[in-house]
C-alpha positions in Angstrom: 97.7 97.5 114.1 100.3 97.2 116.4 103.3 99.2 117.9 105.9 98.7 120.2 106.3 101.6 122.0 109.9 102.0 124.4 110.3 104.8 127.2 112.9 105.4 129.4 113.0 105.6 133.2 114.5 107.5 135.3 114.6 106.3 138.7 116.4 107.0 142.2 119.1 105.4 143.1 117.4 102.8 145.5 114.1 102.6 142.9 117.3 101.3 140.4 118.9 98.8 142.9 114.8 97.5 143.8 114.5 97.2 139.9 117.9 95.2 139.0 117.3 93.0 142.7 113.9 92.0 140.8 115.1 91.5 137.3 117.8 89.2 138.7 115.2 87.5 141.2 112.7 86.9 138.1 115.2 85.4 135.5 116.6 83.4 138.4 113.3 81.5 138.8 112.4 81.6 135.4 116.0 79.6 135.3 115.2 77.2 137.8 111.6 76.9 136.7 113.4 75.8 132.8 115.4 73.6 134.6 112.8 71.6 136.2 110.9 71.9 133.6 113.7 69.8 131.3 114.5 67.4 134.0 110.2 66.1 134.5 109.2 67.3 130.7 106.9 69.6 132.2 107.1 72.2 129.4 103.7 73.7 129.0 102.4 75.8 131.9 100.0 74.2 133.7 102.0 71.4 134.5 105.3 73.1 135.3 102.9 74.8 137.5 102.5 72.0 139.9 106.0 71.4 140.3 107.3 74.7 140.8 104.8 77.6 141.8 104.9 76.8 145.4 108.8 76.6 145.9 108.9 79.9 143.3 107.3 82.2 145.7 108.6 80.4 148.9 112.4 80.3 147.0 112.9 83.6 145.6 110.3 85.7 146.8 108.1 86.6 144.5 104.2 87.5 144.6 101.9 85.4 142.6 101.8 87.2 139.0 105.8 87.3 138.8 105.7 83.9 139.7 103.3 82.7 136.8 105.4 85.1 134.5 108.4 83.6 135.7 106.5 79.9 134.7 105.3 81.1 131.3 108.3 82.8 130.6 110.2 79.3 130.6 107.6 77.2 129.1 107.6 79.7 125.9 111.5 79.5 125.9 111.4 76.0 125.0 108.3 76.6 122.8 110.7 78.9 120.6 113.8 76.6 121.2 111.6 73.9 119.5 110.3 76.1 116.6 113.9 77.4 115.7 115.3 73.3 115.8 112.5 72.4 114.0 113.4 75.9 111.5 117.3 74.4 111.2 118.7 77.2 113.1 121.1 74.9 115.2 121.6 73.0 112.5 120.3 69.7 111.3 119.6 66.5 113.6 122.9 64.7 114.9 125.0 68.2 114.4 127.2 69.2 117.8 125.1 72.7 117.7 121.7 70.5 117.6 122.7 68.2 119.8 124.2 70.3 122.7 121.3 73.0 122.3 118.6 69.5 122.6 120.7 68.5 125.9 120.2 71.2 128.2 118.0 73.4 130.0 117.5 77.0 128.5 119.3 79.5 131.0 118.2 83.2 131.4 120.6 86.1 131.5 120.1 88.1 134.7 119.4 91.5 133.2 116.8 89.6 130.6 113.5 91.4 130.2 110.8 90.8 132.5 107.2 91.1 131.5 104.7 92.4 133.9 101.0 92.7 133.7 98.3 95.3 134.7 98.2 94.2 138.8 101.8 94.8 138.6 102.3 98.2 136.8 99.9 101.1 136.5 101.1 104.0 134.5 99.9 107.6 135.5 100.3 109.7 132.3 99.5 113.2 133.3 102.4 112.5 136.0 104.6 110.8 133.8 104.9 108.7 136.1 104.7 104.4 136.6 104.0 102.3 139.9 105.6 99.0 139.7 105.8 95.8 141.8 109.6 94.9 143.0 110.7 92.3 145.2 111.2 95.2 147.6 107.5 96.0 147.5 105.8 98.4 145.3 107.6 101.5 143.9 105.4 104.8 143.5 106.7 107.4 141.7 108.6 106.2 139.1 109.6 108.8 136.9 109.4 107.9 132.8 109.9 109.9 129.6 109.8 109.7 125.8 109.2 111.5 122.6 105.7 113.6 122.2 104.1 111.5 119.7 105.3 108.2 121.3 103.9 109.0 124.7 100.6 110.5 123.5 100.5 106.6 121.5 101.2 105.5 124.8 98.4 107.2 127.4 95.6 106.2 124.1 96.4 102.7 122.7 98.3 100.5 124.8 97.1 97.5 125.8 98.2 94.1 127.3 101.9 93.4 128.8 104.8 95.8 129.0 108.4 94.6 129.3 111.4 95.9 131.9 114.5 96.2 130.4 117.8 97.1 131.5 119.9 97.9 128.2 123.4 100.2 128.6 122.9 100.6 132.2 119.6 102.4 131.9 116.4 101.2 132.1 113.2 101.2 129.7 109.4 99.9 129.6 108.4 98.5 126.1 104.8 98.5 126.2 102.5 96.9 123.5 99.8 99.7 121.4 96.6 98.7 119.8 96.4 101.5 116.9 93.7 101.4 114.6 94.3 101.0 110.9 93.8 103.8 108.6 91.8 103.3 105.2 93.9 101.6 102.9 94.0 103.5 99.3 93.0 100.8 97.3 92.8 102.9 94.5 96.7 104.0 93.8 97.4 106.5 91.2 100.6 104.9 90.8 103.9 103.4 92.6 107.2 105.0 94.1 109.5 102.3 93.2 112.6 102.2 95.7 116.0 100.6 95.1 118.3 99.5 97.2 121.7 99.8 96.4 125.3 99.8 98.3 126.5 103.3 97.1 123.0 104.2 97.5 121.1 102.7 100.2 118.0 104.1 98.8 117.0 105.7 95.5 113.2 106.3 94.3 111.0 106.4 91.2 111.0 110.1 92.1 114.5 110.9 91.9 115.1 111.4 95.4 118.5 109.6 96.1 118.7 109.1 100.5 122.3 108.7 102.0 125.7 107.8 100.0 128.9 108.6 100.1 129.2 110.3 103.7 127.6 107.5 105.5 129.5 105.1 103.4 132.9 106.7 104.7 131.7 106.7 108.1 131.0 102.5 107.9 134.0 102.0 105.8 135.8 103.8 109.3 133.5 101.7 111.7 134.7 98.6 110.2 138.3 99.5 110.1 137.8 100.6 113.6 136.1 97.3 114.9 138.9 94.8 112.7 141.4 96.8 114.8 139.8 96.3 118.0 139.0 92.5 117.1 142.8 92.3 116.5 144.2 93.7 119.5 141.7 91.2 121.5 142.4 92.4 125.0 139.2 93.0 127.7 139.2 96.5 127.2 139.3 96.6 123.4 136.3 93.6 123.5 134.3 96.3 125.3 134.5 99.3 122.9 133.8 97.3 120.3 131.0 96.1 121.8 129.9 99.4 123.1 130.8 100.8 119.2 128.8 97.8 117.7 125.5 99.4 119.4 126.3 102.6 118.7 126.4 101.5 114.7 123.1 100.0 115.1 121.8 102.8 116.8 122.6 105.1 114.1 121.3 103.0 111.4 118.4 102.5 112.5 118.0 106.0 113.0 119.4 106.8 109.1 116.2 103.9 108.6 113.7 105.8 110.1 114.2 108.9 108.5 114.5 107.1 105.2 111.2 105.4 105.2 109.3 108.5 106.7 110.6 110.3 103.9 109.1 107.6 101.2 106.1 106.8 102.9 105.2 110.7 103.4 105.6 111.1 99.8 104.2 108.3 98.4 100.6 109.3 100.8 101.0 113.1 100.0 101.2 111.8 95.9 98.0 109.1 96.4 101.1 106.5 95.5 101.8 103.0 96.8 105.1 101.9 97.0 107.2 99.1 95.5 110.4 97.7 97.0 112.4 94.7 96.0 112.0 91.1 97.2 114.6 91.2 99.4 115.0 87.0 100.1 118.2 85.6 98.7 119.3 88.6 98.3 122.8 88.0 99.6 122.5 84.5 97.3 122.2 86.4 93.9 124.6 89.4 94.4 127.6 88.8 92.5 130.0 91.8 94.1 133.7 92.2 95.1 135.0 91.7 98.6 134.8 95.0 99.9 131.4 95.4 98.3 129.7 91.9 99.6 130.8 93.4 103.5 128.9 97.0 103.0 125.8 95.1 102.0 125.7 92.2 105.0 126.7 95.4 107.1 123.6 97.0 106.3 119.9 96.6 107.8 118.2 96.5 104.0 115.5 94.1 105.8 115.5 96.6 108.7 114.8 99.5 106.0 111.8 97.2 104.4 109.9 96.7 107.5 110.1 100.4 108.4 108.9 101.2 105.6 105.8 98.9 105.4 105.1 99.6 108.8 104.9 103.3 108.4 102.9 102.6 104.8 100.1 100.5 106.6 99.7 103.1 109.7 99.3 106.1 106.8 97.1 103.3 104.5 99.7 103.5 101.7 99.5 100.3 99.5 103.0 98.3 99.8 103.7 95.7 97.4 107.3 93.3 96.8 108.6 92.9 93.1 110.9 90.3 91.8 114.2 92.4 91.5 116.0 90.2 88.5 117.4 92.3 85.9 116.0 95.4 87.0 119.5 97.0 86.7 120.0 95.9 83.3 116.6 96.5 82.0 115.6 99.7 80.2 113.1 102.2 82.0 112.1 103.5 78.4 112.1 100.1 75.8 112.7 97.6 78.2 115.5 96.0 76.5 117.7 93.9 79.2 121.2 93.3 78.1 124.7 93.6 80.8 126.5 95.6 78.6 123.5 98.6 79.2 126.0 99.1 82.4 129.1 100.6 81.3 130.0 101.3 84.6 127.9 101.2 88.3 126.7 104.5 88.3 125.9 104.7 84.4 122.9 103.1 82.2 122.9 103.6 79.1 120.6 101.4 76.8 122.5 100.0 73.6 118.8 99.8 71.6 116.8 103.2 72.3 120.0 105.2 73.1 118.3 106.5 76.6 121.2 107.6 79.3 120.4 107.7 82.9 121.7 107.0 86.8 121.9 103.3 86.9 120.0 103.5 90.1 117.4 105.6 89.0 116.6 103.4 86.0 116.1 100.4 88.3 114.3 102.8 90.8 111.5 103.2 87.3 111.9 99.3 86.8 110.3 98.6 90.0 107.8 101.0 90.2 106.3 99.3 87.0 106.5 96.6 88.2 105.0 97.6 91.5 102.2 98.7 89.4 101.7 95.5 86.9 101.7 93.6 90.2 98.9 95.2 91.6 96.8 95.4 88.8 97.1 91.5 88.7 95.9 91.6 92.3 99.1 91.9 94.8 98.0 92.6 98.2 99.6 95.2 100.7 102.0 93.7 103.1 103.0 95.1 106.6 104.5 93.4 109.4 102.3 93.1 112.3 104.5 94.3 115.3 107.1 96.9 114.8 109.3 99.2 117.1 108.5 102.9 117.5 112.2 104.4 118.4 
């Protein structure tokens, strides 16, 4: 299994001004190397090779392994330029965005990571400490740090590349970890069902209801906050907003994490799997208000999902995706489905069997069922393969 695993450095100084000479060095080749490679059609690496290693490391200075990053690094840009055209992300064939992303080179921003390999950065745990190839020859000492767990992940399981970053004005290593799997319980006792909601963002099969009304006040003053900066347009305004925008995305991917560590720790303590809600087309079938249809595209839901099944397949908790239709409107107890068993959006109360309960966690029983019936009829557990320890 895989994890991404992200510490921070704290260099000097001059170790700073060595690292951002080197990240602007790289991504300028890597430029140039994307532009020659779109002017001969030299896109995969061995021939963009011949046409610009030499004048790479004569040009801008680089030793031999930046300078075969730097190559690679625009070859796969146009391999995932391709994919995504071929995906209809720039639209389809004939379109301005198509045809003006088709008619030239892919550019790198200065500050863009920069992957290096084991001849270019050797990490000495006990030190905490990283020796890394720069333009201005090799630094020694570089000092790193991180959270216990993440570091201890770190000096056992990585493996392969690690990335410098520059991100806020501080700089980070992502570094790639080989983890082995635990046991998966293929024998569940049963499923946590989780729904996902807009008062709510979570609610379980358990009863356990995760965030609400506080965090919902403190989006509802982010986005009045951000429409106000958007407004007043000037260069300063532009920047907090930006610098607001990553604090918001900071903090909700922090609310994720605790959220899915919460349902995953449960779920293994109970001998549970866990079922969550098909989340594609999700913003296709809501039928909300105005206000409501921004508070769920302002939310990582998606985000939420893959934490979740990340976590589940590193503790060997089985994860499986239901169809979500009607579970709102669908009794927990006789499973009549009807609209008017919603009075209201916090209220369910079924108009056959009588039964009365949170709207959310009726659903929340819905899909646990259904997490169930599905793996009885042979679902499998799903996990992304690559995910972000933060």
């Amino acid at each position: 299994m895989k994890l991404v695993v992200r510490v921070k450095l704290l260099p000097t100084p001059l170790q700073a001004a060595a690292l951002e000479a080197t990240l602007h060095a790289c991504n300028g080749a890597a430029t140039w190397a994307a532009q020659v490679a779109f002017e001969r059609d030299a896109r995969r690496p061995l021939g963009l090779r011949k046409h610009a290693y030499a004048e790479i490391r004569e040009r801008w200075g680089l030793g031999a392994q930046a300078a075969q990053h730097a190559i690679k690094k625009a070859c796969d840009a146009y391999t995932t330029l391709k994919a995504n055209l071929r995906g209809g992300r720039y639209g389809r064939p004939g379109t301005k965005r198509h045809t003006r992303a088709l008619s030239k080179p892919v550019v790198f921003r200065p500050e863009a990571a920069q992957p290096y390999d084991d001849r270019m950065l050797s990490w000495q745990h006990q030190t905490r400490t990283v020796s890394i190839w720069t333009t201005a020859g090799r630094l020694k000492g570089v000092v790193f740090t991180g959270q216990a767990e993440q570091l201890a992940v770190l000096a056992e399981y990585r493996q392969g590349e690690s990335d410098l970053v520059r991100q806020g004005g501080e700089w980070f290593l992502i570094a790639t970890c080989e983890l082995p799997e635990n046991t998966l319980n293929a024998h569940p006792v049963g499923f946590v069902g989780v729904d996902l909601g807009i008062v709510n963002i979570a609610v379980t099969s358990d009863g356990e209801c995760h965030s609400g009304r506080r965090i919902n006040r403190q989006r509802e003053n982010d986005r009045a906050l951000r429409s106000k900066l958007q407004k007043k347009g000037t260069k300063s305004a532009k920047r907090r907003a930006k610098k607001r925008a990553s604090k918001e995305a900071r903090r909700n991917k922090d609310i994720n994490h605790k959220i899915s560590k919460r349902i995953v720790a449960e779920a293994e303590r109970t001998g549970r799997g866990i079922a969550l809600e098909e989340l594609t087309g999700i913003r296709e079938r809501a039928r909300l208000s105005k206000p409501q249809r921004t508070t769920l595209h302002s939310w990582p839901f998606a985000q939420l999902g893959s934490f979740i099944a990340y976590k589940a397949k590193k503790a060997g908790v089985p994860v499986v995706h239901v169809n979500p239709a009607y579970t709102s409107q669908e009794c927990s107890q006789c499973h009549h489905t009807a609209r008017s068993n919603r009075p209201s959006q916090a209220r369910f109360a079924c108009k056959v069997c009588g039964f009365v309960e949170h709207a959310d966690h009726n659903s929340s029983h819905n899909i646990s069922r259904r997490g169930w019936m599905a793996w009885v009829c042979g679902a499998r557990s799903t996990a992304p393969a690559l995910m972000l320890v933060a």
